[in-house]
mmCIF file of the N, C-alpha and C atoms, coordinates in Angstrom:
data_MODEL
# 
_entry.id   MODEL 
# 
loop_
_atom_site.group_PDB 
_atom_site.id 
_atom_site.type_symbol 
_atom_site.label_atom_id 
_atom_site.label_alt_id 
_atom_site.label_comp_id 
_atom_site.label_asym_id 
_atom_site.label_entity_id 
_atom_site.label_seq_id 
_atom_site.pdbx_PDB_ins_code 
_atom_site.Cartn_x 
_atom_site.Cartn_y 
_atom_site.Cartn_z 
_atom_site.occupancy 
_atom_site.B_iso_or_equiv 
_atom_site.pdbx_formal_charge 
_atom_site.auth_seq_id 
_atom_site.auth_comp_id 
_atom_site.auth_asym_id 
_atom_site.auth_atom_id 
_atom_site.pdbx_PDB_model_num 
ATOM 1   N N  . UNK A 1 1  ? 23.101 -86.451  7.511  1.00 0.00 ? 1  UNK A N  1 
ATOM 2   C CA . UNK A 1 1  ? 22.475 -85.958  8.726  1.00 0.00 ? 1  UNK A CA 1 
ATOM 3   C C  . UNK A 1 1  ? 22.125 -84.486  8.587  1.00 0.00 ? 1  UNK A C  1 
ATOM 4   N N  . UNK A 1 2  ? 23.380 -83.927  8.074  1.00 0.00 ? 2  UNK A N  1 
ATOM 5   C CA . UNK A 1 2  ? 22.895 -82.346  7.700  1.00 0.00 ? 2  UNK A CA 1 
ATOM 6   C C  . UNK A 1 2  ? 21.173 -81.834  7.008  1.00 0.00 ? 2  UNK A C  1 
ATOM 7   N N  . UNK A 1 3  ? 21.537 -82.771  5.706  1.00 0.00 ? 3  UNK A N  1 
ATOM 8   C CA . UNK A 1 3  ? 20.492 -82.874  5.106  1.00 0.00 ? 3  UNK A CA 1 
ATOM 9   C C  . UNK A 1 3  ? 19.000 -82.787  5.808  1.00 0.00 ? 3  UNK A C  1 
ATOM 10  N N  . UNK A 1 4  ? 19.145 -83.775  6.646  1.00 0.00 ? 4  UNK A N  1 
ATOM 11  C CA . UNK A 1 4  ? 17.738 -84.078  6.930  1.00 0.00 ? 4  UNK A CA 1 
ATOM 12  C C  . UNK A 1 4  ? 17.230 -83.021  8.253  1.00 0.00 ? 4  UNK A C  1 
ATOM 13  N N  . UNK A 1 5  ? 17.955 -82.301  8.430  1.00 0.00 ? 5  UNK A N  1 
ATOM 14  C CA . UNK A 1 5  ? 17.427 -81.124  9.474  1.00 0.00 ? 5  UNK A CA 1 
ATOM 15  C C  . UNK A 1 5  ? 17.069 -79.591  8.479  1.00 0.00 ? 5  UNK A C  1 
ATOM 16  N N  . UNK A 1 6  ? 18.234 -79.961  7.374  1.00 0.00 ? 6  UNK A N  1 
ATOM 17  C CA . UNK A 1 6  ? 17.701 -79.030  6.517  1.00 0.00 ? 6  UNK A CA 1 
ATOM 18  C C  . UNK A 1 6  ? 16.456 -78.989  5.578  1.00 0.00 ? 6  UNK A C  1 
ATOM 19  N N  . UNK A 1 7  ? 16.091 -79.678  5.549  1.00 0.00 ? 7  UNK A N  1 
ATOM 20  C CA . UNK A 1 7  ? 15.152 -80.288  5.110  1.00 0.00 ? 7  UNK A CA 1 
ATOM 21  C C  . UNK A 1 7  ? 13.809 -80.378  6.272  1.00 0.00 ? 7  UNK A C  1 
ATOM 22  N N  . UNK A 1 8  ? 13.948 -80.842  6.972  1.00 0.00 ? 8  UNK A N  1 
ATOM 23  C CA . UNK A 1 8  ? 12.863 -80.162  8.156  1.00 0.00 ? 8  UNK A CA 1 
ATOM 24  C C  . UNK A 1 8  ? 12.996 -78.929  8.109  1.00 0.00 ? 8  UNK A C  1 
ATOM 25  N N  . UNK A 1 9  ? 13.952 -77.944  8.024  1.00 0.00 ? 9  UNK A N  1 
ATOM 26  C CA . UNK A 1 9  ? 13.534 -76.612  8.495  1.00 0.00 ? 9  UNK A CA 1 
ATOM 27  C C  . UNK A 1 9  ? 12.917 -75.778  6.974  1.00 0.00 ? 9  UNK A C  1 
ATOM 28  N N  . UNK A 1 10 ? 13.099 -76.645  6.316  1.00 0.00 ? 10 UNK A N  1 
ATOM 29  C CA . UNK A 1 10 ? 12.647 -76.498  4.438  1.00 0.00 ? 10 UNK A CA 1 
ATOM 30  C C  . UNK A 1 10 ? 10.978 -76.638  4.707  1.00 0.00 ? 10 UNK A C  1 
ATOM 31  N N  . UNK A 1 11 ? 11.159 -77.622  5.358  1.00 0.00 ? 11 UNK A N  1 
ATOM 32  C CA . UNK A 1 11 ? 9.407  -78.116  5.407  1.00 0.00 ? 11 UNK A CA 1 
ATOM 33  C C  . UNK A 1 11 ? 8.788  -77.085  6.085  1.00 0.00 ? 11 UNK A C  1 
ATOM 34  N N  . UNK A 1 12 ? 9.293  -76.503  7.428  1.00 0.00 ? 12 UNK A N  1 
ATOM 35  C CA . UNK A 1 12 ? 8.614  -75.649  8.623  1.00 0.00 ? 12 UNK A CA 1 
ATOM 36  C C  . UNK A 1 12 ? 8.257  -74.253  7.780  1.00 0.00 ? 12 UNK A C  1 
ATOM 37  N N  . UNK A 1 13 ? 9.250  -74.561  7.033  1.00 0.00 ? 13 UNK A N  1 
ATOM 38  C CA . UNK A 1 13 ? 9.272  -72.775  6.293  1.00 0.00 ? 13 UNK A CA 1 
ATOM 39  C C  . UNK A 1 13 ? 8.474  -73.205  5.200  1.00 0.00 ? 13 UNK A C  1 
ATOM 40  N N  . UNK A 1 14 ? 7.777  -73.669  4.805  1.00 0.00 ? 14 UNK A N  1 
ATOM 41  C CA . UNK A 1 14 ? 7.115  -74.063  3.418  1.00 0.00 ? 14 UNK A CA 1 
ATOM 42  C C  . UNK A 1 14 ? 5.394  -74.115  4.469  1.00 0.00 ? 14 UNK A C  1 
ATOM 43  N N  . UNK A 1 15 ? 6.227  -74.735  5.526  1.00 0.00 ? 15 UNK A N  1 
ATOM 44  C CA . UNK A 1 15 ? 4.315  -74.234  6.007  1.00 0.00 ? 15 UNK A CA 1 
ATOM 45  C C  . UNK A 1 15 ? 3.738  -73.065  7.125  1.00 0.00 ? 15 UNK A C  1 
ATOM 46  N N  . UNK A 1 16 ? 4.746  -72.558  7.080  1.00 0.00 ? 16 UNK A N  1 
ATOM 47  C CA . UNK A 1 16 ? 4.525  -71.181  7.758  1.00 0.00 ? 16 UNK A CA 1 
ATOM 48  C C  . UNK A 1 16 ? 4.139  -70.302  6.428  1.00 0.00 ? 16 UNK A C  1 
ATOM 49  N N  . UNK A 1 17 ? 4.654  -70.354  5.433  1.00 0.00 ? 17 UNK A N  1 
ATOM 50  C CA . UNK A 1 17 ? 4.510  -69.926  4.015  1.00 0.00 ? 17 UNK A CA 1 
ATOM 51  C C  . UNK A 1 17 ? 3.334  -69.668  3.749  1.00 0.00 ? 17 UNK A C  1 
ATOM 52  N N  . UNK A 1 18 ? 3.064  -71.244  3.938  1.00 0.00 ? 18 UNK A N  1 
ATOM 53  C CA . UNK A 1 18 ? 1.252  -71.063  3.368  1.00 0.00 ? 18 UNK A CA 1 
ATOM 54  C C  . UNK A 1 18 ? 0.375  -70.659  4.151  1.00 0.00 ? 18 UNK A C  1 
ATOM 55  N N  . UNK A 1 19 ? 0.920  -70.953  5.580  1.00 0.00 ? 19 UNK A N  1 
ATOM 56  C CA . UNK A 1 19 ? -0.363 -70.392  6.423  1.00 0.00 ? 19 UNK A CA 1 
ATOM 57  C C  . UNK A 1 19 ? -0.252 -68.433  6.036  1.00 0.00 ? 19 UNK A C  1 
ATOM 58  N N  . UNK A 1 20 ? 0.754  -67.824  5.563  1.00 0.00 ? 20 UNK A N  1 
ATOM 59  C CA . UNK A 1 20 ? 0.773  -66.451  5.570  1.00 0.00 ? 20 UNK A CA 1 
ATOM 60  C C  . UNK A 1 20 ? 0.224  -66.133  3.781  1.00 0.00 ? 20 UNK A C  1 
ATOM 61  N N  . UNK A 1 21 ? -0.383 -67.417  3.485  1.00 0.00 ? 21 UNK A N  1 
ATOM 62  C CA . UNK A 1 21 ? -0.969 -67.325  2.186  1.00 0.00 ? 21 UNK A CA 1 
ATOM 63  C C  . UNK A 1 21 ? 0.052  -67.391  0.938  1.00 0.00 ? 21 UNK A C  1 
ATOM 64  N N  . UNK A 1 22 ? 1.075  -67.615  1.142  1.00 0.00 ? 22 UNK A N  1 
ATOM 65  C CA . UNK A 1 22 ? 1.790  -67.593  -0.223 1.00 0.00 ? 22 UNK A CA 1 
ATOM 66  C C  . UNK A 1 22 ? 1.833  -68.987  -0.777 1.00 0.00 ? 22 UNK A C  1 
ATOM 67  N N  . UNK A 1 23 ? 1.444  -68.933  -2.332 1.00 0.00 ? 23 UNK A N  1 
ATOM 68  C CA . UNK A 1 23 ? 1.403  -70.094  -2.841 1.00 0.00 ? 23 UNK A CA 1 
ATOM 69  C C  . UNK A 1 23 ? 2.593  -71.016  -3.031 1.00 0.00 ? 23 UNK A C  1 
ATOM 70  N N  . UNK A 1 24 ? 3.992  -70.271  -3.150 1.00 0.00 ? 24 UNK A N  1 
ATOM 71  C CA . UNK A 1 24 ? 5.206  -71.426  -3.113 1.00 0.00 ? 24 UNK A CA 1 
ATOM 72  C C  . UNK A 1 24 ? 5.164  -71.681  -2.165 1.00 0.00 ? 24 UNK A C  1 
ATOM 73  N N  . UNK A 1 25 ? 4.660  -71.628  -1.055 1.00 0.00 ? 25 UNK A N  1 
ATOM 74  C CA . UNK A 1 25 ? 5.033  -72.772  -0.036 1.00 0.00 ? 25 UNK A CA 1 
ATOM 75  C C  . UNK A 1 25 ? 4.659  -74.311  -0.185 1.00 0.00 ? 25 UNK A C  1 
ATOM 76  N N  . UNK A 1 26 ? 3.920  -74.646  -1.017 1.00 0.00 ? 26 UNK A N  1 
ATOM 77  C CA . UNK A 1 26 ? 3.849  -75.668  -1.161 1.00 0.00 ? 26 UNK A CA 1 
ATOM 78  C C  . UNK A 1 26 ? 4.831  -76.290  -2.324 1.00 0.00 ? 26 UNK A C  1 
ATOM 79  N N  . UNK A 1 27 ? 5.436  -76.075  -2.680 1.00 0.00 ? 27 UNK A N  1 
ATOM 80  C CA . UNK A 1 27 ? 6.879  -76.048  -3.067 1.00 0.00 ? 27 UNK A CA 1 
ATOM 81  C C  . UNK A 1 27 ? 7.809  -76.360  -2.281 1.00 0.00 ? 27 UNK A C  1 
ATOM 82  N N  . UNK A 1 28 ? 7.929  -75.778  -1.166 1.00 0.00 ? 28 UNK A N  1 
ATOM 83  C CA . UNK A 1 28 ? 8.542  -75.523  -0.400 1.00 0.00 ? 28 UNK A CA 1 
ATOM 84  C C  . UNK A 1 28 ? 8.801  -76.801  0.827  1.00 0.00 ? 28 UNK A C  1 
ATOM 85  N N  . UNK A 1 29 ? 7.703  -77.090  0.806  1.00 0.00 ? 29 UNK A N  1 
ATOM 86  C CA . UNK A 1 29 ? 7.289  -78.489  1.560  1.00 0.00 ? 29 UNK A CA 1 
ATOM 87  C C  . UNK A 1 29 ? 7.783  -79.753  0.787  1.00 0.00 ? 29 UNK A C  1 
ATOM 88  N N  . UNK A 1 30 ? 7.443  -79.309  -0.344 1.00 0.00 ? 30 UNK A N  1 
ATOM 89  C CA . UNK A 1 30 ? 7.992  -81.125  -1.246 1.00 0.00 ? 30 UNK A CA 1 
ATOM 90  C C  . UNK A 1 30 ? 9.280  -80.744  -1.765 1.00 0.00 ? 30 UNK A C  1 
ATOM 91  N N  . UNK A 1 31 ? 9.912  -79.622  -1.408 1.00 0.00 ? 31 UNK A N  1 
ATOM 92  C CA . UNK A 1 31 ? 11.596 -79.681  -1.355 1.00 0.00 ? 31 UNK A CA 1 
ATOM 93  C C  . UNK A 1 31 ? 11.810 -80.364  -0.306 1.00 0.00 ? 31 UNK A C  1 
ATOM 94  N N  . UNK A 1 32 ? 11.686 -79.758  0.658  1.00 0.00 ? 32 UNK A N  1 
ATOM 95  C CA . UNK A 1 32 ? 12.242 -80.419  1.887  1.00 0.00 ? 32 UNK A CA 1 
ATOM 96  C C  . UNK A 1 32 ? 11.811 -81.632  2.014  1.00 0.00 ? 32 UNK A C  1 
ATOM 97  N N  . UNK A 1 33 ? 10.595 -82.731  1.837  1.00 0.00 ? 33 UNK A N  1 
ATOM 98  C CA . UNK A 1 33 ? 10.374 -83.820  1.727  1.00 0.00 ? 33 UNK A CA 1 
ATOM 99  C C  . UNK A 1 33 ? 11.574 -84.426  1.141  1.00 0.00 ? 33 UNK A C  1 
ATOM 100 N N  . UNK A 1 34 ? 11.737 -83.949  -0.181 1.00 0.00 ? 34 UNK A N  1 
ATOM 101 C CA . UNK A 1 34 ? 12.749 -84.454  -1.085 1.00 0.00 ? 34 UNK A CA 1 
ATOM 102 C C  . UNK A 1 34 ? 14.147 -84.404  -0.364 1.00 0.00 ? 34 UNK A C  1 
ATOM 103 N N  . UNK A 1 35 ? 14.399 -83.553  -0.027 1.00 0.00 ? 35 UNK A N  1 
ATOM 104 C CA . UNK A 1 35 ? 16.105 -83.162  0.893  1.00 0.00 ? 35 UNK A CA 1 
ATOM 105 C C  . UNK A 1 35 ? 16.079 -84.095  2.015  1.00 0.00 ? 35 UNK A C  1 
ATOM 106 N N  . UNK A 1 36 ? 14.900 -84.095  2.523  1.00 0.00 ? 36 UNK A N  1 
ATOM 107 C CA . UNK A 1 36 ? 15.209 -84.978  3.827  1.00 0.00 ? 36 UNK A CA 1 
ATOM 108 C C  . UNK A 1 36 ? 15.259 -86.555  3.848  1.00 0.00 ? 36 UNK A C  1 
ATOM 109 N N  . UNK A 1 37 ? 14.641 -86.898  2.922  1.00 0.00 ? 37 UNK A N  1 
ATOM 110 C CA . UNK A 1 37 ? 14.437 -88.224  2.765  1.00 0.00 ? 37 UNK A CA 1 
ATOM 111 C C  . UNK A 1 37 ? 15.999 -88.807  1.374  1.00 0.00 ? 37 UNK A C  1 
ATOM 112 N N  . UNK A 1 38 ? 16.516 -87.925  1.266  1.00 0.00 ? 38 UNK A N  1 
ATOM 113 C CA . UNK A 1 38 ? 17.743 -88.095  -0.141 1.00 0.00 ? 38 UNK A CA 1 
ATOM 114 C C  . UNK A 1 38 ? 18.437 -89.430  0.735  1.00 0.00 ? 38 UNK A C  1 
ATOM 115 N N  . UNK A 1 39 ? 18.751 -89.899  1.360  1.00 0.00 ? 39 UNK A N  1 
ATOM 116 C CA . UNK A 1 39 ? 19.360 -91.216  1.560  1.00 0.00 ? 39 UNK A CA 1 
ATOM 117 C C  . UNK A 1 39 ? 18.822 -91.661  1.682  1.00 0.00 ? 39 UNK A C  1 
ATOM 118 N N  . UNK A 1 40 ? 17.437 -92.187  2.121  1.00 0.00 ? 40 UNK A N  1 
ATOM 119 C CA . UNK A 1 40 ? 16.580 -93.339  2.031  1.00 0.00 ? 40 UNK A CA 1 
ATOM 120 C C  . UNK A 1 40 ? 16.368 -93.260  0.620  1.00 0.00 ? 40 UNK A C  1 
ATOM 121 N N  . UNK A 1 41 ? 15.892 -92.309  -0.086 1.00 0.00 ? 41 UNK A N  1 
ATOM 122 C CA . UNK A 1 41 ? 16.070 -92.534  -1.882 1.00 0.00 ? 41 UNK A CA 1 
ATOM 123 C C  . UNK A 1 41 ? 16.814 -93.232  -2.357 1.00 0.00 ? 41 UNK A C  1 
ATOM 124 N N  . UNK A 1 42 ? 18.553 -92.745  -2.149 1.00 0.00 ? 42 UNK A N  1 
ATOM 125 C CA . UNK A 1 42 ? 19.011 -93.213  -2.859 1.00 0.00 ? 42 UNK A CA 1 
ATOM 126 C C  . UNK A 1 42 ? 19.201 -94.759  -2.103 1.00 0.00 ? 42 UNK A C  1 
ATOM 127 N N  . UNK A 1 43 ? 18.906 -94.708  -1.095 1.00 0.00 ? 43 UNK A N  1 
ATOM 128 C CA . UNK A 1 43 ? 19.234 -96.328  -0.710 1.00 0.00 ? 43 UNK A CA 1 
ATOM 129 C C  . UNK A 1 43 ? 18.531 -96.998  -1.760 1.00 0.00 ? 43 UNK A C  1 
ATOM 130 N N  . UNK A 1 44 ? 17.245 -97.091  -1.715 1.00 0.00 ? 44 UNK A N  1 
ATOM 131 C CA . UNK A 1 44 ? 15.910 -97.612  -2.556 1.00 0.00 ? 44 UNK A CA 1 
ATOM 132 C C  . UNK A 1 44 ? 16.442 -97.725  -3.933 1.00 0.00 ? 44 UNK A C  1 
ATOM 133 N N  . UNK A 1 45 ? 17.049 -96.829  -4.233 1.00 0.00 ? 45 UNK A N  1 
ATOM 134 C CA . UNK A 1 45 ? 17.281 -96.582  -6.065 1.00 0.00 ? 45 UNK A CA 1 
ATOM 135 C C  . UNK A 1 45 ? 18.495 -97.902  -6.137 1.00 0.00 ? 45 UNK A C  1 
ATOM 136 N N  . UNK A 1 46 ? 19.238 -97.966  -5.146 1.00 0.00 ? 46 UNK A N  1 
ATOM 137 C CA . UNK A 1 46 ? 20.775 -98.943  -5.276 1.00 0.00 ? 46 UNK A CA 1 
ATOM 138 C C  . UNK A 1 46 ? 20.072 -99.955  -5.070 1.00 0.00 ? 46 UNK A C  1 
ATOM 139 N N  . UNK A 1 47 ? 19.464 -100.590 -4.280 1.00 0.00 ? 47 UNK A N  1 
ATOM 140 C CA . UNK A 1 47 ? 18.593 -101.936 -3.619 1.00 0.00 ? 47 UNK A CA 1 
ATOM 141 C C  . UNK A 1 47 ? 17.760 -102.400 -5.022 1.00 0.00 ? 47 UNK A C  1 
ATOM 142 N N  . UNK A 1 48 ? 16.984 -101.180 -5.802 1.00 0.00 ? 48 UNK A N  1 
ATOM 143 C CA . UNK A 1 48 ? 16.356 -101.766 -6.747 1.00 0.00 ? 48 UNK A CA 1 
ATOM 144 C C  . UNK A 1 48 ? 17.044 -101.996 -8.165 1.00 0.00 ? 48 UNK A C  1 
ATOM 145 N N  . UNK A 1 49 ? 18.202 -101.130 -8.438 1.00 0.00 ? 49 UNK A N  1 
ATOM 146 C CA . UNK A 1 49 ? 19.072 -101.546 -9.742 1.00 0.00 ? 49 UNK A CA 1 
ATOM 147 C C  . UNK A 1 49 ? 20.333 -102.534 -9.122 1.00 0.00 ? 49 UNK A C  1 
ATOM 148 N N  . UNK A 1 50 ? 19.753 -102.947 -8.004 1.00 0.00 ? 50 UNK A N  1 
ATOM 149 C CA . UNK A 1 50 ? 20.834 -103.891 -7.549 1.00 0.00 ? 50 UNK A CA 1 
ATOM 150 C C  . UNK A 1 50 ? 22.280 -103.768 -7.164 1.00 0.00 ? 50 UNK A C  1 
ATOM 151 N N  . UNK A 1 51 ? 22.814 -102.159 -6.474 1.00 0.00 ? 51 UNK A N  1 
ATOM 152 C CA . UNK A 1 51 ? 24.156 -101.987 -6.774 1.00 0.00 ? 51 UNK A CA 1 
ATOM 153 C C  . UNK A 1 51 ? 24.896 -102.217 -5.540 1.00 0.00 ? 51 UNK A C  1 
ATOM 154 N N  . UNK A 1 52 ? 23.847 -103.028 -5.388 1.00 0.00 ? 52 UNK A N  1 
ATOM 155 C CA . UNK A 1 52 ? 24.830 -102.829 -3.626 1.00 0.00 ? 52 UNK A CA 1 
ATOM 156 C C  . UNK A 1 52 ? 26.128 -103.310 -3.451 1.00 0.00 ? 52 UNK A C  1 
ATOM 157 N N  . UNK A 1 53 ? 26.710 -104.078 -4.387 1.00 0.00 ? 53 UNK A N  1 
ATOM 158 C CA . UNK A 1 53 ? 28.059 -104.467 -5.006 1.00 0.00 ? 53 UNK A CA 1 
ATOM 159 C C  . UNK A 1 53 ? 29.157 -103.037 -4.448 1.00 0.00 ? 53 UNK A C  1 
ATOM 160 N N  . UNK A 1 54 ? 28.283 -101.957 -5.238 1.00 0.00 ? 54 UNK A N  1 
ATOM 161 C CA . UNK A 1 54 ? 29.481 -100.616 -5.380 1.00 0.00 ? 54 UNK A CA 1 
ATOM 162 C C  . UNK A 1 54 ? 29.464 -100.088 -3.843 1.00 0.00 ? 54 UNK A C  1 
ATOM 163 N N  . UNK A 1 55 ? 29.088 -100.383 -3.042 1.00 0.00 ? 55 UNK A N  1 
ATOM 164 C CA . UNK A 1 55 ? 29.297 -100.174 -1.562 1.00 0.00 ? 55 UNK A CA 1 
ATOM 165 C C  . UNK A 1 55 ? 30.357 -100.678 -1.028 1.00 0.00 ? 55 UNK A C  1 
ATOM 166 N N  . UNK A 1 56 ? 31.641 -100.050 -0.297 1.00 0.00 ? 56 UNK A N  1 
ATOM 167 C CA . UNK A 1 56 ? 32.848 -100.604 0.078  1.00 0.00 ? 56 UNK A CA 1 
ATOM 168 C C  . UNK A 1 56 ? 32.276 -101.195 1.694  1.00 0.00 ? 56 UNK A C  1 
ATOM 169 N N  . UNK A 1 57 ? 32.775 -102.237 1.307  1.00 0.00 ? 57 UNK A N  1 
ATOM 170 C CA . UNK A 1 57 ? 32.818 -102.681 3.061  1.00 0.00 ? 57 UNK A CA 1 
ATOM 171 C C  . UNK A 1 57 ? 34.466 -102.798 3.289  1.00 0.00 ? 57 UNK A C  1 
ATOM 172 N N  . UNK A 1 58 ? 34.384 -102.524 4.583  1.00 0.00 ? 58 UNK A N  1 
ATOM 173 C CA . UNK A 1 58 ? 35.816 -102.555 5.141  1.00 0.00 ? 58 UNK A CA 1 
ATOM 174 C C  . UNK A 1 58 ? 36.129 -103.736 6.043  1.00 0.00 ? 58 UNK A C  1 
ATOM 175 N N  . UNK A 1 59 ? 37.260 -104.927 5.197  1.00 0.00 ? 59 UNK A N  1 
ATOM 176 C CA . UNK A 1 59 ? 37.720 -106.205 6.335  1.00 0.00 ? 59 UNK A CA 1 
ATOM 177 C C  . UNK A 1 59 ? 39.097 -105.749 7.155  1.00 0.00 ? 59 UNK A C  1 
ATOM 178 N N  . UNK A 1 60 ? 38.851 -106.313 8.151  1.00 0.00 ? 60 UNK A N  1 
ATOM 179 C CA . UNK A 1 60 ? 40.386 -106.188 8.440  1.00 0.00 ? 60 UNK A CA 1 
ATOM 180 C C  . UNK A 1 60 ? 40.488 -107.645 8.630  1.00 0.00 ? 60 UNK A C  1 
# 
């Protein structure tokens, strides 16, 4: 959850960046893409090498 606000505020600042003309901001934007979206990634990455095995579920 952290992540993904940090990651929005990665993005906001990557395009305030560019509007003040600096070229890393667009950098800056596909960090935060990347940060914010890191658990839907890695969900995708486990779903497609199949690991969903290594996920604990809890019985009682």
């Amino acid at each position: 959850m952290f992540g993904f606000f940090w990651g929005v505020v990665k993005i906001w600042s990557g395009a305030n960046a560019i509007s003040k003309g600096d070229a890393d901001g667009k950098m800056g934007i596909v960090a935060g893409i990347i940060i914010a979206g890191a658990a839907a990634i890695m969900g995708a990455l486990f779903a497609i090498f199949n690991l969903s095995g290594a996920v604990l579920t809890p019985s009682f």
